[in-house]
ZAMARGU-4260 file (C-alpha; in steps of 0.2 Angstrom, whole numbers, plus 5000, padded with zeros to 4 digits):
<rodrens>
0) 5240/4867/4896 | 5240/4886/4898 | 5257/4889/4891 | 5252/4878/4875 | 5241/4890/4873
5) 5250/4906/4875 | 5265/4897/4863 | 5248/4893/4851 | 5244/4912/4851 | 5263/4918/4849
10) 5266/4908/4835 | 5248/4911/4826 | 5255/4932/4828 | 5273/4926/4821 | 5261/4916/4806
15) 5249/4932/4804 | 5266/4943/4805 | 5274/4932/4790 | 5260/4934/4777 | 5254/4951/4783
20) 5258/4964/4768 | 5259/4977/4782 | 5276/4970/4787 | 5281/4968/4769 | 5279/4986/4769
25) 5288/4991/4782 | 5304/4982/4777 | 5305/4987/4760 | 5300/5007/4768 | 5314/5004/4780
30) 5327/4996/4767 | 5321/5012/4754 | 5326/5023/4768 | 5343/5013/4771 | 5345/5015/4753
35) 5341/5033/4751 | 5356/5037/4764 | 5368/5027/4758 | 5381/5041/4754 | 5381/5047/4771
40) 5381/5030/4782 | 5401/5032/4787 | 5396/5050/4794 | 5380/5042/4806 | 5393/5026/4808
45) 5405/5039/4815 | 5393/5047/4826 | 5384/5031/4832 | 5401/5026/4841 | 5407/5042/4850
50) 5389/5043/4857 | 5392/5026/4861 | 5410/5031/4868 | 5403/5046/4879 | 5389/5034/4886
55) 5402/5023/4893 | 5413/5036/4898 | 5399/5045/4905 | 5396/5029/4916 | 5412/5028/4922
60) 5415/5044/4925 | 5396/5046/4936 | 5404/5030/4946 | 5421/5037/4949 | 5413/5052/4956
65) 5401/5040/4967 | 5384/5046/4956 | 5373/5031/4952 | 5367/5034/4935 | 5349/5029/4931
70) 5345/5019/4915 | 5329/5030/4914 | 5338/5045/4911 | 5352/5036/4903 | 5337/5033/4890
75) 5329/5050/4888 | 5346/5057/4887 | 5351/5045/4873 | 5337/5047/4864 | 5336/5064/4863
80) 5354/5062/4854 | 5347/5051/4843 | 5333/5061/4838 | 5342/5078/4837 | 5356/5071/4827
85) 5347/5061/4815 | 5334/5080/4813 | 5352/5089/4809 | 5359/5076/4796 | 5342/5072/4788
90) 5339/5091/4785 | 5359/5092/4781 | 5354/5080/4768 | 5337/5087/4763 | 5348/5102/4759
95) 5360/5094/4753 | 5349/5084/4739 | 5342/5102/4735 | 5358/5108/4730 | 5365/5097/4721
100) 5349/5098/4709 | 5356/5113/4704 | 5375/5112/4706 | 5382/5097/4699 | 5393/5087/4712
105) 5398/5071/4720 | 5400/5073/4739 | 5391/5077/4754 | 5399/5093/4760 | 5384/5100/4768
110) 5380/5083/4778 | 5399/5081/4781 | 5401/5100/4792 | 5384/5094/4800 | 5391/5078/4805
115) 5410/5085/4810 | 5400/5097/4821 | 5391/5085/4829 | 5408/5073/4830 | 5415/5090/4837
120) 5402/5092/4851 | 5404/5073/4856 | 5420/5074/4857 | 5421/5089/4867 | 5409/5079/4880
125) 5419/5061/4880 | 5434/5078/4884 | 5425/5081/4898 | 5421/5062/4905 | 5442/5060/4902
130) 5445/5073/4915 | 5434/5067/4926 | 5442/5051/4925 | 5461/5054/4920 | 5464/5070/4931
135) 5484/5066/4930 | 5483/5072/4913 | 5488/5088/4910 | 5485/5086/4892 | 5467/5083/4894
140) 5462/5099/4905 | 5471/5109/4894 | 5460/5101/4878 | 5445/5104/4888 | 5451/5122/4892
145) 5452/5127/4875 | 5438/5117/4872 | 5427/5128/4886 | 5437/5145/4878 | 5430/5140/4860
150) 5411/5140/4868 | 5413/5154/4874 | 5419/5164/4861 | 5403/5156/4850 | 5391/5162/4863
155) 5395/5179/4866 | 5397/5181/4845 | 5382/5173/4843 | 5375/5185/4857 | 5381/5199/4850
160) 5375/5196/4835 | 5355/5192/4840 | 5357/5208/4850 | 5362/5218/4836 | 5349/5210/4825
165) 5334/5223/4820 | 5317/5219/4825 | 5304/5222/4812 | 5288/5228/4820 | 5271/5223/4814
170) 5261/5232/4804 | 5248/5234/4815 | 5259/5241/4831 | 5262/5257/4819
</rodrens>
């Protein structure tokens, strides 16, 4: 008698959820927002599977080296990638939507460097989860050496060139 009850509930909630005009809203808010990236969704397909390649990589790689991976970290990792990535292409888009206003074009350049960067990055990582688990490859350590050298080289230009930036001093501190 008591799991009647809880089906009664579930299905009185999956009723309510039917007719509600809440969930009415949701799905034509969530197939608006579909919509609106429709020029882009090869580039977030693209991304999509090589996180989904460096997580199983990464899995394989933490097990080869005898680290258990944990699913909670697993999660927060994951969705700070999702979260991050999704920010960059969606103001890579917002941009790009700007700019097109007043310059008359077709594609997505902005939105494609943003998302070659990002392909970039996460191929550099599932790089990385290869060397761990192919080390017989020579090929693959010297991919990730110039891989490593390319870093680098960004970091200390970017350093140099936040270091060589002026400071502008308040007003007041005169």
């Amino acid at each position: 008698m008591l799991l009647y009850g809880k089906m009664l509930i579930v299905k009185s909630i999956f009723v309510w959820l039917k007719q509600s005009a809440i969930v009415n809203y949701l799905k034509l808010a969530i197939v608006y927002v579909w919509a609106l990236f429709i020029g882009i969704h090869s580039y977030i397909y693209c991304i999509l599977t090589l996180i989904l390649i460096d997580v199983v990589f990464g899995i394989k790689a933490s097990l080869k080296q005898g680290k258990p991976y944990r699913t909670r970290i697993l999660r927060k990792g994951l969705l700070e990638k999702f979260v991050l990535y999704f920010f960059v292409i969606l103001v890579a888009f917002i941009v790009e939507t700007v700019v097109k206003q007043g310059i008359e074009y077709d594609r997505y350049y902005i939105v494609f460097i943003a998302a070659s960067m990002i392909s970039f990055y996460e191929a550099g990582s599932i790089i990385e989860k290869l060397i761990i688990l192919y080390p017989q490859f020579p090929f693959l350590k010297r991919l990730g050496g110039l891989l490593n050298v390319l870093d680098t080289e960004v970091e200390k230009k970017t350093t140099a060139i936040i270091a060589d930036a002026p400071v502008k001093e308040d007003e007041e501190e005169k």
